[in-house]
FIKOLZA-1660 file (N, C-alpha, C; in steps of 0.1 Angstrom, whole numbers, plus 5000, padded with zeros to 4 digits):
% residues 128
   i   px   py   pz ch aa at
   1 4880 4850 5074  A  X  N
   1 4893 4846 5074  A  X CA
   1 4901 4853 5085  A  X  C
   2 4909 4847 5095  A  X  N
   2 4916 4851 5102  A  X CA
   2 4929 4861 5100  A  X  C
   3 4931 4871 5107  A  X  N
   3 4941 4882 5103  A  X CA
   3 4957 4871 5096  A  X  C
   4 4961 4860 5104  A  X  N
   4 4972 4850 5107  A  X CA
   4 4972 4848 5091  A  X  C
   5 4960 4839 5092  A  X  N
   5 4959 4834 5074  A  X CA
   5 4958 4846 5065  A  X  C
   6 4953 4859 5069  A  X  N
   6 4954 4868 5053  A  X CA
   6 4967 4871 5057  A  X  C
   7 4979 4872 5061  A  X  N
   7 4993 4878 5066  A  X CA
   7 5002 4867 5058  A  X  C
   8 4996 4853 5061  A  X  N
   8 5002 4846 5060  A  X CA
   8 5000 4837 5042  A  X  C
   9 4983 4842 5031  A  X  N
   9 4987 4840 5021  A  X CA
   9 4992 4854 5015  A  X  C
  10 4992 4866 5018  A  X  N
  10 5002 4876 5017  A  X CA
  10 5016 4871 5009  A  X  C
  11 5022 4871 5021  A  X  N
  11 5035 4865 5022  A  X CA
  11 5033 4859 5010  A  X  C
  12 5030 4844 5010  A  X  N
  12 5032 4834 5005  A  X CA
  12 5026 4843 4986  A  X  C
  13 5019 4848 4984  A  X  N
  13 5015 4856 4973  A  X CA
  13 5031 4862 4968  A  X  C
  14 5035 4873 4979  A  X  N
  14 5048 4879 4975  A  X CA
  14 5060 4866 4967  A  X  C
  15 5062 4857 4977  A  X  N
  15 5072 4847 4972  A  X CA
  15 5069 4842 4962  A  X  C
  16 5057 4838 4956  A  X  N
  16 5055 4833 4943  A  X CA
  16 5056 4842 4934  A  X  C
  17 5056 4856 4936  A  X  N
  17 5058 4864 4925  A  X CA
  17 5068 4864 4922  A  X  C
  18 5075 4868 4936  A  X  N
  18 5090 4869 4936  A  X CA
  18 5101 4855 4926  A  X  C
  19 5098 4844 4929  A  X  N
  19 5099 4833 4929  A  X CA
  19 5103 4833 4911  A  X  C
  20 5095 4839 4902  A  X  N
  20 5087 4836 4891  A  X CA
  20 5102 4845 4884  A  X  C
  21 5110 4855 4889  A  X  N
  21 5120 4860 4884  A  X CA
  21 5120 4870 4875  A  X  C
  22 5109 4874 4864  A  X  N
  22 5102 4887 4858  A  X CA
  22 5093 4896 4865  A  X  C
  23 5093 4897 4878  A  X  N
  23 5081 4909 4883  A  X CA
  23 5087 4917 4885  A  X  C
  24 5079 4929 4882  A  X  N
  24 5082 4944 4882  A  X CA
  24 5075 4941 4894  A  X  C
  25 5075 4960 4899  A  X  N
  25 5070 4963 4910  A  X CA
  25 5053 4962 4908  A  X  C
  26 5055 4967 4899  A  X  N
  26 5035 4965 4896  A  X CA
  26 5028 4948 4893  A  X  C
  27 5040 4941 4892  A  X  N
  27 5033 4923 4893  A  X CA
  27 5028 4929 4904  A  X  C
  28 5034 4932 4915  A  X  N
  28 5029 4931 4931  A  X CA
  28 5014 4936 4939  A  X  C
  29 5011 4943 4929  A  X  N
  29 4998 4952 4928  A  X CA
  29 4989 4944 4933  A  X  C
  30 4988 4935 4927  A  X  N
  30 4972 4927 4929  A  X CA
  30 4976 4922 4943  A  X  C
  31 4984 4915 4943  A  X  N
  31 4988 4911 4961  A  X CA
  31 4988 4918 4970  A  X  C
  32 4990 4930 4971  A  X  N
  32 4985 4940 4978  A  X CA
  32 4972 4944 4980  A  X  C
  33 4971 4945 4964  A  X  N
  33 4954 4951 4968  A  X CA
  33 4943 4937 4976  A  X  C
  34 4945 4927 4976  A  X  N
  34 4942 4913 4981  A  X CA
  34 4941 4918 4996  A  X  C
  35 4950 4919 5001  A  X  N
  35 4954 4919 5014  A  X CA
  35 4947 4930 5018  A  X  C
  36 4950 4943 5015  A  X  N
  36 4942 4955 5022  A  X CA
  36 4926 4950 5018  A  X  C
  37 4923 4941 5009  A  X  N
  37 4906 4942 5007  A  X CA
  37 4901 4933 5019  A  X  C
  38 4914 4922 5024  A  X  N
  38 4911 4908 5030  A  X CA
  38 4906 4918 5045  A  X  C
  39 4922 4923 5048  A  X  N
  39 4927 4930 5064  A  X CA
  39 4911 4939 5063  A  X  C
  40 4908 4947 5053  A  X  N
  40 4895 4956 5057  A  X CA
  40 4884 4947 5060  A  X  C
  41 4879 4939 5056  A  X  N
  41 4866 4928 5057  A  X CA
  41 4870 4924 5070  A  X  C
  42 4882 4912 5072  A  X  N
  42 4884 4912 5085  A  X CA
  42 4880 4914 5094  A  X  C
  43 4886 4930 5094  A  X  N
  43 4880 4939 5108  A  X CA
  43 4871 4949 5107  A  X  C
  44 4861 4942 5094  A  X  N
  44 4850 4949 5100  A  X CA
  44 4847 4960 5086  A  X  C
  45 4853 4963 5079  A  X  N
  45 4854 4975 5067  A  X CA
  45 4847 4969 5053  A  X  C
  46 4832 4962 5056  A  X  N
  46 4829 4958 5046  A  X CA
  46 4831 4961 5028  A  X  C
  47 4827 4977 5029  A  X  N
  47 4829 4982 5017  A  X CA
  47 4840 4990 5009  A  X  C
  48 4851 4985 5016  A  X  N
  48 4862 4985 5013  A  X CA
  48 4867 4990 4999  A  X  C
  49 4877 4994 4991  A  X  N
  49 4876 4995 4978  A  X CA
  49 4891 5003 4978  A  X  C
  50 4903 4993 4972  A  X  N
  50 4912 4997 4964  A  X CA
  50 4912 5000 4953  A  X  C
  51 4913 5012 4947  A  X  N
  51 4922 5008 4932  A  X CA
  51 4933 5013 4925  A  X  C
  52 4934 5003 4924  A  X  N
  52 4952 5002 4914  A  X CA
  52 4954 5011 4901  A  X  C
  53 4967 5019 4905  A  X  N
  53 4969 5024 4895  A  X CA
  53 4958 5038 4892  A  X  C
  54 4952 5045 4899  A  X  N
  54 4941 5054 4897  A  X CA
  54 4944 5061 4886  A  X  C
  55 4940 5074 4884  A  X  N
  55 4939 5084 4876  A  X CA
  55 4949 5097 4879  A  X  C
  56 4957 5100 4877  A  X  N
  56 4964 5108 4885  A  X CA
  56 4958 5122 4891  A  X  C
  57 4961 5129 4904  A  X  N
  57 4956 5141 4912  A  X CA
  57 4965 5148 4908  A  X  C
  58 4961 5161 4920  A  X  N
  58 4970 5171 4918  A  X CA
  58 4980 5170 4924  A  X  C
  59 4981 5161 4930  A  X  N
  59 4993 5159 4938  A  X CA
  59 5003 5147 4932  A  X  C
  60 4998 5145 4918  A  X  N
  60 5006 5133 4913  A  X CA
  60 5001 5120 4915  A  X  C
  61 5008 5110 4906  A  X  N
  61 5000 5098 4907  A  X CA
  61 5006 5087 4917  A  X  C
  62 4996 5086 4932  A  X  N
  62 5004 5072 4939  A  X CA
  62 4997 5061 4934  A  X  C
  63 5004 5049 4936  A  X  N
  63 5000 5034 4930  A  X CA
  63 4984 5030 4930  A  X  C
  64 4976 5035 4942  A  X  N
  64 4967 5033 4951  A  X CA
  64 4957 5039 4956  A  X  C
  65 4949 5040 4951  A  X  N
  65 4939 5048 4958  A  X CA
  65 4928 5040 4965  A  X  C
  66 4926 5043 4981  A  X  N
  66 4917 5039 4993  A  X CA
  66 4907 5041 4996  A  X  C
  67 4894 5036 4997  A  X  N
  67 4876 5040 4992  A  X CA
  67 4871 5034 5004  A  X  C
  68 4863 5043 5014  A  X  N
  68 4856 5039 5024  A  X CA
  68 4844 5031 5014  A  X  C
  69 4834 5028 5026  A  X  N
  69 4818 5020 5018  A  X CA
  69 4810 5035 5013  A  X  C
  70 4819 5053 5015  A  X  N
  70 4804 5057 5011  A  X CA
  70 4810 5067 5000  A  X  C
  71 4825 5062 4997  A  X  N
  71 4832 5064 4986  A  X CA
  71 4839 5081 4984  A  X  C
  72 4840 5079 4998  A  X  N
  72 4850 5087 4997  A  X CA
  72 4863 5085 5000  A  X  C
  73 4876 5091 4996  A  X  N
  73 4887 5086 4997  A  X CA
  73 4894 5086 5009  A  X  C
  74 4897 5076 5012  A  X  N
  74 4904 5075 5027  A  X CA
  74 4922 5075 5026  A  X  C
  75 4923 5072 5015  A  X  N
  75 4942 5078 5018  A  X CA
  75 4943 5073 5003  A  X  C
  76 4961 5070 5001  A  X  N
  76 4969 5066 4990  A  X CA
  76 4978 5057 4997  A  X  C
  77 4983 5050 4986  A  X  N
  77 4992 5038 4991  A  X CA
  77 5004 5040 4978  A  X  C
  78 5017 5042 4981  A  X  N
  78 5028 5045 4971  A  X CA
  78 5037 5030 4976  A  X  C
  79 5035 5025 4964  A  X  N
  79 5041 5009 4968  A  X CA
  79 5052 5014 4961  A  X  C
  80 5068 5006 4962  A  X  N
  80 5081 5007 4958  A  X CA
  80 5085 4990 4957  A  X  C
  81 5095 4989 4948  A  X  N
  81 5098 4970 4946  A  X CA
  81 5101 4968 4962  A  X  C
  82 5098 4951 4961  A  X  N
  82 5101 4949 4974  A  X CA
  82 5122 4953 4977  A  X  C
  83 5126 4953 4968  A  X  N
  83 5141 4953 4972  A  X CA
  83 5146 4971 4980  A  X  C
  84 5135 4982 4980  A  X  N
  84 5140 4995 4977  A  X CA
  84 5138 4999 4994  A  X  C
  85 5151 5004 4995  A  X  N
  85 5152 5010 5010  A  X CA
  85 5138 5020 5011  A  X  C
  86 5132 5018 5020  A  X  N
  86 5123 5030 5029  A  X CA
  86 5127 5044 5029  A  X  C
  87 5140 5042 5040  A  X  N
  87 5141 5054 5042  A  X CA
  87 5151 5062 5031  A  X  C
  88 5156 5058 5020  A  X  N
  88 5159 5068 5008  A  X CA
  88 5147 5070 5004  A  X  C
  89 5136 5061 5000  A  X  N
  89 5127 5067 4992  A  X CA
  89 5117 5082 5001  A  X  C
  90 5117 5079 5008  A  X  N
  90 5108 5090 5019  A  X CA
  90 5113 5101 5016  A  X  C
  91 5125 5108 5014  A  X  N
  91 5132 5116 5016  A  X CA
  91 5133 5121 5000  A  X  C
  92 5125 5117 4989  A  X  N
  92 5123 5117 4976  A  X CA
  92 5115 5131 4973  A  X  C
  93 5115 5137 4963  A  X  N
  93 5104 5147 4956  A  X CA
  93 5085 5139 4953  A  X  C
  94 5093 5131 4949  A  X  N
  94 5078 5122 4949  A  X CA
  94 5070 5128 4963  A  X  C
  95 5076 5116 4971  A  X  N
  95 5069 5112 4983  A  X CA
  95 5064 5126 4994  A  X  C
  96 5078 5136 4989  A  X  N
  96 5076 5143 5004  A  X CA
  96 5063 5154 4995  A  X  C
  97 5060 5151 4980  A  X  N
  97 5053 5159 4976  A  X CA
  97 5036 5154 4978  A  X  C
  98 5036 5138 4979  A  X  N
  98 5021 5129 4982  A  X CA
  98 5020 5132 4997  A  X  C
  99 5032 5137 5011  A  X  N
  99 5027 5137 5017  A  X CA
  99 5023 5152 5020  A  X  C
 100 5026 5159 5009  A  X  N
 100 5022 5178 5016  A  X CA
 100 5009 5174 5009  A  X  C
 101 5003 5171 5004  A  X  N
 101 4992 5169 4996  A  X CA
 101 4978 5159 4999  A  X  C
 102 4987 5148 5002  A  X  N
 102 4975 5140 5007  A  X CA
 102 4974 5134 5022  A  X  C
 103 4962 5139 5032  A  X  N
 103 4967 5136 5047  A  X CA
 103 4964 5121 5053  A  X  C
 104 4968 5111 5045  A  X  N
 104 4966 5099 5048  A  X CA
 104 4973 5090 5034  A  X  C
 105 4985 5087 5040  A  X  N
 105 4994 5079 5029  A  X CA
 105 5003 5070 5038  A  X  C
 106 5002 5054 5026  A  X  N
 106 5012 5044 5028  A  X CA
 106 5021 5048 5020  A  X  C
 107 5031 5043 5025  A  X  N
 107 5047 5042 5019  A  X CA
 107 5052 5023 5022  A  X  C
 108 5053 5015 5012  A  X  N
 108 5055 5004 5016  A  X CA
 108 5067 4997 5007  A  X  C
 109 5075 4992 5005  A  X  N
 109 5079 4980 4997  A  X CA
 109 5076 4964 4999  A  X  C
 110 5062 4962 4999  A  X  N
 110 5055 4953 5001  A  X CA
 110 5055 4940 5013  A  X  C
 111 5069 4947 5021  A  X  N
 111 5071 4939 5036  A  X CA
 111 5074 4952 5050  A  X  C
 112 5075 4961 5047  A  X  N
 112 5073 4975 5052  A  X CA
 112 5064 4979 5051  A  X  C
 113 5056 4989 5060  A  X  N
 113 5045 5001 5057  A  X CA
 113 5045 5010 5064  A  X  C
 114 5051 5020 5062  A  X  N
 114 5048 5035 5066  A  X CA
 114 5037 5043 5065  A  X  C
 115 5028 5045 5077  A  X  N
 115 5021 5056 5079  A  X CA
 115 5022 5067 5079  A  X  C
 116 5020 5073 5073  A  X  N
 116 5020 5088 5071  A  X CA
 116 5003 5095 5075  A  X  C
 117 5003 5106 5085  A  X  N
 117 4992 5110 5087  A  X CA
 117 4995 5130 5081  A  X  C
 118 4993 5134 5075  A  X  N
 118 4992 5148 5075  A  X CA
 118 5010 5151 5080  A  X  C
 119 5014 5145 5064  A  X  N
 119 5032 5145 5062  A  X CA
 119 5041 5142 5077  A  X  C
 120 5034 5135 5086  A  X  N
 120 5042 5130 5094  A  X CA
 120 5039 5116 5098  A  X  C
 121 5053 5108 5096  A  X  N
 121 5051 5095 5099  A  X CA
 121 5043 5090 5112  A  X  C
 122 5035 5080 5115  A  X  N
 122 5027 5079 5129  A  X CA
 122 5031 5062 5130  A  X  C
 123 5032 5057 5122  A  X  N
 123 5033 5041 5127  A  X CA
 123 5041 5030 5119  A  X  C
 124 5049 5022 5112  A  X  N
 124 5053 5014 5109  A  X CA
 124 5046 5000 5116  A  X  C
 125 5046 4996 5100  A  X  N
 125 5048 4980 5105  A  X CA
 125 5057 4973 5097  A  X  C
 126 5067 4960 5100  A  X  N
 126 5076 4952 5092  A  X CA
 126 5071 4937 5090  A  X  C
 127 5063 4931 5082  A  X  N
 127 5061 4917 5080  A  X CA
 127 5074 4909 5080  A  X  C
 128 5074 4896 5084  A  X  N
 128 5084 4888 5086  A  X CA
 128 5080 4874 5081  A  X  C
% end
């Protein structure tokens, strides 16, 4: 599947949730995890492995937990509703405590994505 098409049934996933008028932020879950499993195969990340909702660490529980093919953890992902400003939430106890803790975290409201590498932000992206 082309990067265009997984971006683009993304999207189209968010609006139908959206659309439906009862989703919490966790309806959104599975559409995410879709996407990061699609974007990893993609380019190449066969063994890929989100999961939702994990077990909580010591550093508290983000939405997301990220699994190379040899299962070790490769980051966290702290999803927020799609309505919730970025930059108030960054600036939270939560967040600034996932990123003293864990050195590879998303920060997204499911059309946003903040990179965080070792508590400092490295890259944004904004879907449109």
């Amino acid at each position: 599947m082309s990067l265009k098409r997984i971006f683009k049934s993304y999207l189209k996933g968010l609006v139908e949730m959206a659309k439906r008028g009862d989703a919490r932020e966790e309806s959104f879950y599975p559409v995410l995890a879709t996407l990061m499993e699609n974007f990893a195969a993609a380019t190449g990340h066969k063994n890929f492995h989100v999961t939702i909702q994990p077990r909580p660490t010591e550093g508290g529980n983000p939405d997301f937990r990220v699994w190379d093919g040899q299962e070790a953890i490769v980051g966290y992902i702290e999803a927020k509703s799609p309505q919730e400003n970025l930059d108030k939430m960054e600036g939270t106890e939560q967040i600034r405590r996932y990123l003293a803790t864990f050195p590879n975290v998303i920060l997204t409201n499911f059309s946003e994505f903040r990179l965080f590498r070792n508590g400092h932000r490295v890259k944004t992206a904004l879907l449109a």
